[in-house]
N, C-alpha and C positions, 0 to 999 in steps of 0.2 A: 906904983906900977899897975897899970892893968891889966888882968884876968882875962884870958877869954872863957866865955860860958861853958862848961862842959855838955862834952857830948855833941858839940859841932862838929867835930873831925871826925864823928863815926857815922857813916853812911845807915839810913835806919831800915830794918829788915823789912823785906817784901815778901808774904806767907806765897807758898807755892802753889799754882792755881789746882794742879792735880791733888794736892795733899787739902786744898780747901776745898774741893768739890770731889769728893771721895767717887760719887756715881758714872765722871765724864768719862774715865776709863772704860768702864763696863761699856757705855755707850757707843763709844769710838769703833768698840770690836766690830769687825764685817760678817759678810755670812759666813764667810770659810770657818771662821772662829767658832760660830754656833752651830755649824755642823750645817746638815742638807736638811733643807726642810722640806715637808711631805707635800706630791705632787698635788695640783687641784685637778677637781672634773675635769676640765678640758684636756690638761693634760696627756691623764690616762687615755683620752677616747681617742685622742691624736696618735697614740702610740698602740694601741690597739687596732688603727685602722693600718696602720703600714704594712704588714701582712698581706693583709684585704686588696691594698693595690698594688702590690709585687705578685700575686696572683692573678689579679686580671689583667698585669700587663706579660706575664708568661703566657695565659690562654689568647690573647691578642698574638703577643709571636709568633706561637705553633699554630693558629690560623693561617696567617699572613703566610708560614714555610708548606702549609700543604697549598696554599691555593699557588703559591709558586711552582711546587711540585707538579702539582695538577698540569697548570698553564706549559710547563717541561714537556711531559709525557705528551702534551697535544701539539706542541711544536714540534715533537720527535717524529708524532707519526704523520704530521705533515710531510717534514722532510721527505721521511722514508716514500708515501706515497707519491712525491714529486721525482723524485731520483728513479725508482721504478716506473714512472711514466717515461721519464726522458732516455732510460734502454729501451723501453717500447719504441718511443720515435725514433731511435737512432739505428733500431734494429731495421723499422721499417721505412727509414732511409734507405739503406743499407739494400734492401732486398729491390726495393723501385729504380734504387741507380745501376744494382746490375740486371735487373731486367729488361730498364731503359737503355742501356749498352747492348746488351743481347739482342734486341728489337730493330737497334741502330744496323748492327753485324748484319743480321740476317737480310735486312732491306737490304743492304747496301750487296750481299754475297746472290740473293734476288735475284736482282740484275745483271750480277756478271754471268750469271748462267747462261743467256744463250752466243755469250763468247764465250763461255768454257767449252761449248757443244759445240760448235763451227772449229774448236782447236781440236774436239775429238774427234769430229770428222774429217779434218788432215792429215790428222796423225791416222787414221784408217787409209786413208786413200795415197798415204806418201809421200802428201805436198806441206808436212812439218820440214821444211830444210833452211840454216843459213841463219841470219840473224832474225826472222822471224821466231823459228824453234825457241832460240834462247831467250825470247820476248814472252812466247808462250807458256816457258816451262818457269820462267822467274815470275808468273803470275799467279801461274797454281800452286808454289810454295807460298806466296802469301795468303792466296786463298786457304791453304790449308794452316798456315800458322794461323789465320782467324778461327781456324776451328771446323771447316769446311772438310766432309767428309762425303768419299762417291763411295755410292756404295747400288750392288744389281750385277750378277752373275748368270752364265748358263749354268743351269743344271742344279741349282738352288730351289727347295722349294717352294710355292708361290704361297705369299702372305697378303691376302685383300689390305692390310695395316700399312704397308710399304710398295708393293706391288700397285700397278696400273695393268690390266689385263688389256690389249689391245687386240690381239690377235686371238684364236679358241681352234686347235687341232684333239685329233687323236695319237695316240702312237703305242708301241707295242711294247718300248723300249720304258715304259715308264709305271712306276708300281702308283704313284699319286700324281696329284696336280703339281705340273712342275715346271721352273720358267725356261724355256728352251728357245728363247732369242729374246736377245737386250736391246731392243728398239730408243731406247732412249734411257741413260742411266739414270737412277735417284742421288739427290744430296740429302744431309743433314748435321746439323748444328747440333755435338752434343747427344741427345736426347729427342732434339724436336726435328721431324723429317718438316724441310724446307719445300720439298719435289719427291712424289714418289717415282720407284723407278717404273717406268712404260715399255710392257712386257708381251711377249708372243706367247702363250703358253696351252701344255699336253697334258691332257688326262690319258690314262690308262685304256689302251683299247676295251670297246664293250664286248662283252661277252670271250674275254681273254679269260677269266676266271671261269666260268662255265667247260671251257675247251682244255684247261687244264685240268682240273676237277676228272673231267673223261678221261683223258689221259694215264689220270693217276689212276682210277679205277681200273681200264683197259690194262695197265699195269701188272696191277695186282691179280686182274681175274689170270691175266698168261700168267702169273711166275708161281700158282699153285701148283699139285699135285694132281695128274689128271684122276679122274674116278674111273671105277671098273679097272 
């Protein structure tokens, strides 16, 4: 019989590489394993300057917010002096359109005047009758809703301001200058006399003061106490 050789059927051992190279372990370790190891120059200078640019980019911000601030406040008072101009203009709109309306008025009320005179001198003399009259009198209420105002009285004192002196008497009847015939009545608009009124007008007789003066004295000397 044949033998087989011993030790063919036993697979022969293979040493273990870790347990044959005792060091590769050590080696294999990574950094976590060896801990942190100490920063170099650069490092530190790197970490050192971040500081340094977190501060010049704050001082850059709060520039950048005042010159915004600034640039605010001058567009403010822009505004404001624009907006204040433009109530100036609107004010002095405001005042040229009714002046130019008033100006319009007055031209226009100008002219009717010497048909409002020819209607007063009808209505003086009688011949307002019929539908004439009502032609008349529906003209001077629009005249006077324009604002059309007659104005000159007798026996009113004379005002050189309003007054046209046409005529110059004396009379006895009269303590000053005073208009004592309305030759021709004044208008006015408001405030502004359009026509003054054109007037006959009496001063005080001369030497009426003097003769009363006498009087009074003559007066006085009778209603004493005779003497002796």
């Amino acid at each position: 019989m044949t033998q087989d050789p011993q030790g063919f059927d036993q697979e022969p051992e293979v040493p273990d590489a870790d347990a044959a190279n005792p060091d590769t372990g050590a080696e294999s370790q990574g950094p976590d394993d060896r801990g942190d190891a100490p920063q170099t120059g650069e490092g530190a200078a790197a970490s050192a300057a971040q500081p340094q640019a977190q501060d010049l980019a704050e001082v850059a911000l709060t520039a950048q917010l005042d010159q915004a601030r600034s640039a605010l406040t001058e567009r403010t008072q822009d505004l404001q002096r624009l907006q204040a101009e433009f109530q100036n203009y609107r004010r002095r709109v405001e005042r040229d359109r009714v002046a130019v309306k008033e100006l319009a008025i007055a031209n226009l009320l100008t002219e009717l005047l010497p048909v409002l005179d020819d209607i007063g001198r009808a209505r003086d003399h009688g011949e307002l009758v019929g539908g004439f009259k009502q032609v008349a009198e529906s003209l001077e209420v629009v005249a006077a809703k324009m604002g059309l105002a007659q104005f000159g009285k007798e026996g009113e004192p004379f005002d050189p301001t309003i007054h046209e002196a046409l005529m110059h008497s004396y009379s006895p009847d009269v303590t000053e200058t005073t208009c004592v015939q309305i030759l021709q009545p004044g208008y006015r608009i408001g405030e502004r006399t359009i026509r003054p009124a054109r007037v006959g007008v009496a001063e005080p007789q001369p030497g009426k003061p003097a003769e009363q003066e006498e009087s009074v004295a003559e007066k006085d000397d009778g209603g004493g106490p005779d003497e002796g």
